[in-house]
C-alpha positions in Angstrom: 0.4 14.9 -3.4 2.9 12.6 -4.4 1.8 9.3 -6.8 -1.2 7.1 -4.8 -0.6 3.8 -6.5 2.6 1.4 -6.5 5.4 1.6 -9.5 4.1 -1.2 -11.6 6.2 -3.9 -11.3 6.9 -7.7 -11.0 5.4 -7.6 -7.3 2.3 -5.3 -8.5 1.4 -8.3 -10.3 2.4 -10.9 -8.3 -0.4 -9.5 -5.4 -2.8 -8.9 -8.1 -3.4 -12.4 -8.8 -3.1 -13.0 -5.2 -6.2 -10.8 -4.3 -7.8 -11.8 -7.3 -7.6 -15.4 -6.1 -8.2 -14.3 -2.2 -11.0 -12.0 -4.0 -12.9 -15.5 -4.7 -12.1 -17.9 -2.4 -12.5 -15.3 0.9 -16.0 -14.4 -0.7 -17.1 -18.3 -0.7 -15.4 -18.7 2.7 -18.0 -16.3 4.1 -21.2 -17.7 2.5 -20.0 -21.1 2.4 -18.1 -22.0 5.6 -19.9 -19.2 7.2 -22.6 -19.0 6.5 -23.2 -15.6 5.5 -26.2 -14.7 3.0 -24.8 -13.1 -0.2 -26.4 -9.2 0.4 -24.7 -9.7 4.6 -21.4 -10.2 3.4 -21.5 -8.0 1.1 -22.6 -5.4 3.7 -19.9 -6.6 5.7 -17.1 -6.0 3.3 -19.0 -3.2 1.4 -18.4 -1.4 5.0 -15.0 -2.4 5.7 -14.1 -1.2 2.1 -15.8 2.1 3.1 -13.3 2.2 6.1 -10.3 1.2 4.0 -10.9 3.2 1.2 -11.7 6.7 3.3 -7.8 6.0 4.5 -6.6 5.6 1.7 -8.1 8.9 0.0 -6.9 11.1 3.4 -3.5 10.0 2.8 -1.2 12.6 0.8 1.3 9.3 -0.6 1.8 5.5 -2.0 1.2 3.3 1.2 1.9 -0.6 0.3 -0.7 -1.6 3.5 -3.6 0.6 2.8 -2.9 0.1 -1.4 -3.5 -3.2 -0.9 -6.1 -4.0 1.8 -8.3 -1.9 -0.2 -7.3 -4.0 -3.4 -8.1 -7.5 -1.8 -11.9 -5.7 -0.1 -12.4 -4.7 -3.5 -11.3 -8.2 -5.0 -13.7 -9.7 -2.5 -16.6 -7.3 -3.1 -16.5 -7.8 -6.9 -17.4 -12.0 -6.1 -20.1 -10.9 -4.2 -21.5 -8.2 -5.9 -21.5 -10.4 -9.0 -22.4 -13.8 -7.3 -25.5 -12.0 -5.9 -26.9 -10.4 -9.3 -26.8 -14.3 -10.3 -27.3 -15.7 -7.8 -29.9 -14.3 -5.7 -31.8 -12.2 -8.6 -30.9 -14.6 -11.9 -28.9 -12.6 -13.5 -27.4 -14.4 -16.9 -23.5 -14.8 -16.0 -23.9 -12.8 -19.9 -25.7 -9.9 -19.5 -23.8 -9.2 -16.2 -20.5 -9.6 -18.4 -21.8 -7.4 -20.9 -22.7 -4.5 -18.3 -20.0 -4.6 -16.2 -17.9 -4.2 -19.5 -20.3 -1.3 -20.2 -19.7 0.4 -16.6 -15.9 0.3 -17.1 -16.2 1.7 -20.6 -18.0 4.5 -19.5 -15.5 5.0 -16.5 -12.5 5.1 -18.7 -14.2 7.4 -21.1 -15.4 9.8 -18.6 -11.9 9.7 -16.8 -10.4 10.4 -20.5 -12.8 13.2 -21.2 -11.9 15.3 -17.6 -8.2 14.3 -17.1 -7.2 13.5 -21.0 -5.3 10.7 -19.7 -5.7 7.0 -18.2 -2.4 6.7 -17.0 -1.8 5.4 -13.5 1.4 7.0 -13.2 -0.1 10.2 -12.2 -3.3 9.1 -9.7 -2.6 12.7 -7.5 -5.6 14.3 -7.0 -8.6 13.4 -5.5 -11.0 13.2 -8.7 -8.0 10.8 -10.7 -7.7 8.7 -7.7 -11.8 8.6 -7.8 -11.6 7.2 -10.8 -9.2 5.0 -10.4 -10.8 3.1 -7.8 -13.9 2.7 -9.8 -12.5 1.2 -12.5 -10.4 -1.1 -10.7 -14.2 -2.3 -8.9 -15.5 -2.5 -12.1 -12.7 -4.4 -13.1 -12.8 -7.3 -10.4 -16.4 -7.3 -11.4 -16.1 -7.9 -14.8 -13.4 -10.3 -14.2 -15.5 -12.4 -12.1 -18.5 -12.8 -14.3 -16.4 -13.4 -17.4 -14.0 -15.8 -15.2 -17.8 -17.9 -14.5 -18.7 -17.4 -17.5 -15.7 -19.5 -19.3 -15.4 -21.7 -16.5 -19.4 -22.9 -15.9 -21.8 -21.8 -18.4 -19.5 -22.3 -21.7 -18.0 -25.4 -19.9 -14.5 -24.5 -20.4 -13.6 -25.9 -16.3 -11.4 -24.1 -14.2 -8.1 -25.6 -15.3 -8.7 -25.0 -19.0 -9.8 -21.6 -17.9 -6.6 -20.8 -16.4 -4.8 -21.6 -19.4 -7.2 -19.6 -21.5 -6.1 -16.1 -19.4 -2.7 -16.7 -18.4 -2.5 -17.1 -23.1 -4.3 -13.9 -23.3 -2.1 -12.2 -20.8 0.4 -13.5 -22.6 -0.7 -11.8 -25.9 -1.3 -8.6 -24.3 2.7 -8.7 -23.5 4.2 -10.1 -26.2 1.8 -7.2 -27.9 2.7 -4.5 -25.5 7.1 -5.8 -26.0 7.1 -6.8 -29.8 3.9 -5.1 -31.7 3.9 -1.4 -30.4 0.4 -2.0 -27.5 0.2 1.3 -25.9 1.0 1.2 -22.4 -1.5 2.0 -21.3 -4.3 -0.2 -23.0 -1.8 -2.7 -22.4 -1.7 -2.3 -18.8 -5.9 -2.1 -18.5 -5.9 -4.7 -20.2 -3.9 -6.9 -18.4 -5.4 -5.7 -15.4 -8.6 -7.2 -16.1 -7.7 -10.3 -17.1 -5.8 -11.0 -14.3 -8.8 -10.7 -12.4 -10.6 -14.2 -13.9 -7.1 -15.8 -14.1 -6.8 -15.1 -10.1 -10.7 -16.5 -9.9 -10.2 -19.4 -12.2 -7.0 -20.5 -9.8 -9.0 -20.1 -6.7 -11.4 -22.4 -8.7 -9.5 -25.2 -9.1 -7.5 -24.9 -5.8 -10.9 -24.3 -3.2 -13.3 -26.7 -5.3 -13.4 -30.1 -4.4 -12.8 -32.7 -6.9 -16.1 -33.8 -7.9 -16.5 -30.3 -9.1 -13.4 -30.1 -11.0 -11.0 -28.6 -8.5 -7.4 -29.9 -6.2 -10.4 -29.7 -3.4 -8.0 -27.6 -0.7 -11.1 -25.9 0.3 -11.4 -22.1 0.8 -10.4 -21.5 4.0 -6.7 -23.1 3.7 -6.6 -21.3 0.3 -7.7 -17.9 2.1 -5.3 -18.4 4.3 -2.3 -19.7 1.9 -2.6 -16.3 -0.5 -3.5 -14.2 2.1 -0.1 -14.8 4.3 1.8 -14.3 1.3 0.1 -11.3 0.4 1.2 -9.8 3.9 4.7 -11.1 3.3 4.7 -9.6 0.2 3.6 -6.4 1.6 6.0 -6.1 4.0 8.9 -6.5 2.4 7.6 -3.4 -0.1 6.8 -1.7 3.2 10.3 -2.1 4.6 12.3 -1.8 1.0 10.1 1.2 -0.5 10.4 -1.1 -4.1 7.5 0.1 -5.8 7.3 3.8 -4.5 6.9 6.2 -7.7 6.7 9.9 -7.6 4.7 11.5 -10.3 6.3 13.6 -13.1 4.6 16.4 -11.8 5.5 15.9 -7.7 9.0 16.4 -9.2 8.6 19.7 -10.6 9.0 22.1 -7.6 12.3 20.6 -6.9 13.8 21.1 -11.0 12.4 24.5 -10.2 14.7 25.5 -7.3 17.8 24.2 -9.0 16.7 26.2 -12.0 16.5 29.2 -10.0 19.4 28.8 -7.9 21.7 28.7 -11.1 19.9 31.3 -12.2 21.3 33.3 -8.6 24.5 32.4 -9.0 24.8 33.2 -12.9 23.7 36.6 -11.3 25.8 36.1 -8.8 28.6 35.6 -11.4 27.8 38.3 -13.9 28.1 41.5 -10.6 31.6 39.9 -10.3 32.4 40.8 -13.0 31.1 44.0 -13.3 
């Protein structure tokens, strides 16, 4: 099985923020200018995810599409899954915070414990890729609830809010380039903070201005990130840019050049005899 997730580069994190965004503007597009009731979108999307995600575990390799539908489902699954805990049952934007934090703790830990790594690099078996895909839930989760939680109960609004992440994203890679930040931590790290950043911008672009947003609404917002998502996609579809083979996938291939200069050292020595 070669490497299931993209080489980590500038357009990994370019579509992160995207989904992120699409994650919370596509999930107030359905409740809002749909209509939708919190727990039936999240039925709806929890069962396209299903769908998605059951593709993408059959598969034996990387593929840009499949990688990242299932990352924008999941992006829109963590608003709703969050929005309805406080929402619909009161949940403190806090305490959900605090135990989606606790969730992806426990993920990473029990991922350490069984694989005795959290690198992405090498997401080929079924029971890394498992865990991968939890954390990143628990990730667009947590982002969410701490993105709300700046934004509207500590006041902060969604433009100072975006400033506030895109600073600590910074730190995270000046910490990662200058002060010796593991990988990856640094990487995690990152990860999850990109998720509020992405909500914060959605935010301020989709929220009218009474509200403290540019008031483009969140159906020409949708629409805006999720066309250049696709374009994105594509052009790591048709250029293979971000395609990374683990260490490991490249083993049996070192091995037969091993062993055929092992034959023709064998070769060599019966000449001479």
């Amino acid at each position: 099985m070669l490497n299931k997730v993209p080489e980590i580069t500038a357009y990994f994190w370019i579509i992160k923020v995207l989904a992120t965004t699409v994650g919370e503007t596509f999930a107030d597009f359905l409740t809002g200018t749909w209509g939708m009731t919190l727990n039936i979108a999240g039925l709806v999307v929890g069962a396209l995810l299903v769908a998605v995600l059951a593709v993408q575990l059959r598969i034996r390799r990387y593929l840009a599409p499949v990688y990242w539908l299932a990352v924008v489902l999941i992006s829109v699954m963590g608003t709703l899954v969050t929005d309805n805990l406080v929402d619909d049952h009161g949940v403190p934007l806090a305490l959900t915070t605090t135990v989606f934090a606790v969730a992806l703790t426990v993920t990473f830990v029990a991922w350490y414990r069984l694989e005795r790594t959290l690198s992405i690099h090498s997401i080929t078996s079924a029971r890394r890729e498992g865990f991968y895909w939890a954390a990143i839930l628990f990730t667009f989760a947590l982002g969410t609830a701490a993105g709300d939680l700046l934004a509207e109960t500590l006041g902060l609004g969604y433009g100072l809010s975006v400033v506030v992440f895109a600073a600590a994203i910074g730190l995270v890679a000046l910490a990662y380039r200058r002060l010796g930040l593991g990988a990856v931590v640094a990487f995690w790290a990152a990860y999850v903070l990109t998720r509020p950043l992405g909500a914060s911008i959605g935010d301020l672009l989709s929220q009218s201005r009474a509200d403290g947003g540019l008031g483009l609404g969140t159906t020409g917002t949708s629409i805006l990130f999720l066309a250049a998502i696709a374009a994105v996609v594509v052009y790591l579809t048709v250029t293979r840019r971000d395609v990374e083979e683990a260490a490991a996938d490249r083993l049996p291939a070192l091995d037969v050049a091993a062993a055929q200069e092992l034959e023709a050292g064998d070769d060599a020595a019966a000449t001479v005899r």
